[in-house]
C-alpha positions in Angstrom: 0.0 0.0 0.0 1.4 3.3 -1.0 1.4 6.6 1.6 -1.3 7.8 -0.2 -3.1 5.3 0.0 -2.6 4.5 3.5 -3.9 8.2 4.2 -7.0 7.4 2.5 -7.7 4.5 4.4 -7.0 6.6 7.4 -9.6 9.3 6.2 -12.2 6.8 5.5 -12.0 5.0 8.6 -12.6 7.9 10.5 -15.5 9.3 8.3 -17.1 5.7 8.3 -16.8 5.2 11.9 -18.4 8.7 11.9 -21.5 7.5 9.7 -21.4 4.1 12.2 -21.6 6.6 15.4 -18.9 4.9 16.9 -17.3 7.7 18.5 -14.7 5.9 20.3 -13.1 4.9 17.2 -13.5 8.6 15.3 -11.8 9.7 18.4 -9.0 6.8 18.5 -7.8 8.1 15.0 -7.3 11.7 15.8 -4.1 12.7 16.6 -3.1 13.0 20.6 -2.4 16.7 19.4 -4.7 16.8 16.5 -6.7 20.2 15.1 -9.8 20.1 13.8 -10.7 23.3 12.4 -14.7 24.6 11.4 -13.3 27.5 9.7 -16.2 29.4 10.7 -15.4 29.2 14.2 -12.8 28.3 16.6 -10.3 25.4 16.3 -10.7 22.2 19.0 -7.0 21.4 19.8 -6.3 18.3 21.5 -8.0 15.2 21.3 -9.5 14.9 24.5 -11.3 18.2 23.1 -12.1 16.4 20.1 -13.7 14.3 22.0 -15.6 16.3 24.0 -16.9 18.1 21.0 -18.2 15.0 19.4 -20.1 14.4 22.3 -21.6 17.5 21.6 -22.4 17.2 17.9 -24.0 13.9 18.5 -26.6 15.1 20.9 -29.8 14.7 19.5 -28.3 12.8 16.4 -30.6 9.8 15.4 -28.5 9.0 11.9 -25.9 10.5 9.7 -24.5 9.2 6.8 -20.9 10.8 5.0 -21.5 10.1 2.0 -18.3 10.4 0.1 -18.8 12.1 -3.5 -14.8 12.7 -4.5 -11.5 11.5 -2.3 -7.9 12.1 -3.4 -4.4 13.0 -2.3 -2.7 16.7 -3.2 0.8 17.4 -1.5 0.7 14.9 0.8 -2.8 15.8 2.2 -6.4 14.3 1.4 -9.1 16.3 0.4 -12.7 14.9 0.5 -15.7 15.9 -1.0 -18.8 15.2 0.4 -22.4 15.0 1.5 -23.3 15.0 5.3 -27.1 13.5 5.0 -28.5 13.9 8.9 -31.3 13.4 11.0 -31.1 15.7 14.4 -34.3 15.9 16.6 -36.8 15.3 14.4 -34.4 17.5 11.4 -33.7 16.5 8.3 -30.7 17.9 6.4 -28.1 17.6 3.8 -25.0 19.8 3.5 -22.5 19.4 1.1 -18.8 19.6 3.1 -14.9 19.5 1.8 -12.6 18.2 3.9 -8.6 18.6 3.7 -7.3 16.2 6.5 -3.7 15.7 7.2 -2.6 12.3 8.1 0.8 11.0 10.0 1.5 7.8 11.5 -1.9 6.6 11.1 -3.6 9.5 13.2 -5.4 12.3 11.7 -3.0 15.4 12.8 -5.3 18.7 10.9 -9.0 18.4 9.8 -10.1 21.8 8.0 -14.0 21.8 7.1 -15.2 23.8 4.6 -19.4 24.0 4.6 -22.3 27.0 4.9 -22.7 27.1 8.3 -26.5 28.7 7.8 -27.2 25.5 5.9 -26.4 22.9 9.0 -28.1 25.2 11.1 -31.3 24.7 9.2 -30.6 21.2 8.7 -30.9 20.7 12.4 -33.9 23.0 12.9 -31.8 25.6 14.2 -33.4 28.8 13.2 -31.2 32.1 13.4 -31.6 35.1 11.3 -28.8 34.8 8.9 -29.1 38.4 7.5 -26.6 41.1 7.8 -26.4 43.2 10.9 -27.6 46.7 10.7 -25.6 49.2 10.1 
């Protein structure tokens, strides 16, 4: 098995184990100093914080499937196109995501996300007024 390769194993372990909700084993292949980086909001550093925000994102979670659309290596890192298709207390959604994951030694070290934030929110029956502020 080439490096690549091996990375993109890595990456769909941890986005299957996602869709399984077997959060011990998403966790398990995040990096003991991993990132994972919304960049809408704040970074989670650390994977005991990974941890704890995965216990947050699954609250209310009755099935999710990652439902991989494109997956490939550039320098050294694997990007990942796909659809997130949820169900969240009684909430339907679908939100299209890329993901650029670094992988070393197995763990996942960075995770950037890339979605419309507005569009998960609605997903999950989250309502906020998405307009911009007045000036």
């Amino acid at each position: 098995m080439s490096d690549d390769d091996a990375k993109i194993a890595v990456v769909r372990d941890i986005l299957d184990s996602w869709s399984a909700q077997n959060w011990e084993r998403v966790a398990s292949l995040f990096a003991e100093d991993g990132v994972l980086h919304s960049v809408m909001s704040e970074p989670v550093v650390g994977r005991a914080a990974f941890a704890e925000r995965l216990d947050t994102l699954h609250q209310g979670l009755e099935r999710i499937q990652l439902h991989i659309k494109a997956i490939g290596v550039i320098d050294g890192r694997v990007f990942v196109e796909r659809v997130d298709d949820f169900d969240v207390n009684g909430h339907h959604g679908e939100v299209p995501v890329v993901g650029i994951l670094t992988v070393e030694d197995g763990r996942v070290t960075e995770w950037l996300e890339y979605y419309d934030r507005a569009t998960l929110l609605r997903g999950m029956g989250v309502e906020e007024d998405f307009a911009a502020p007045a000036h």
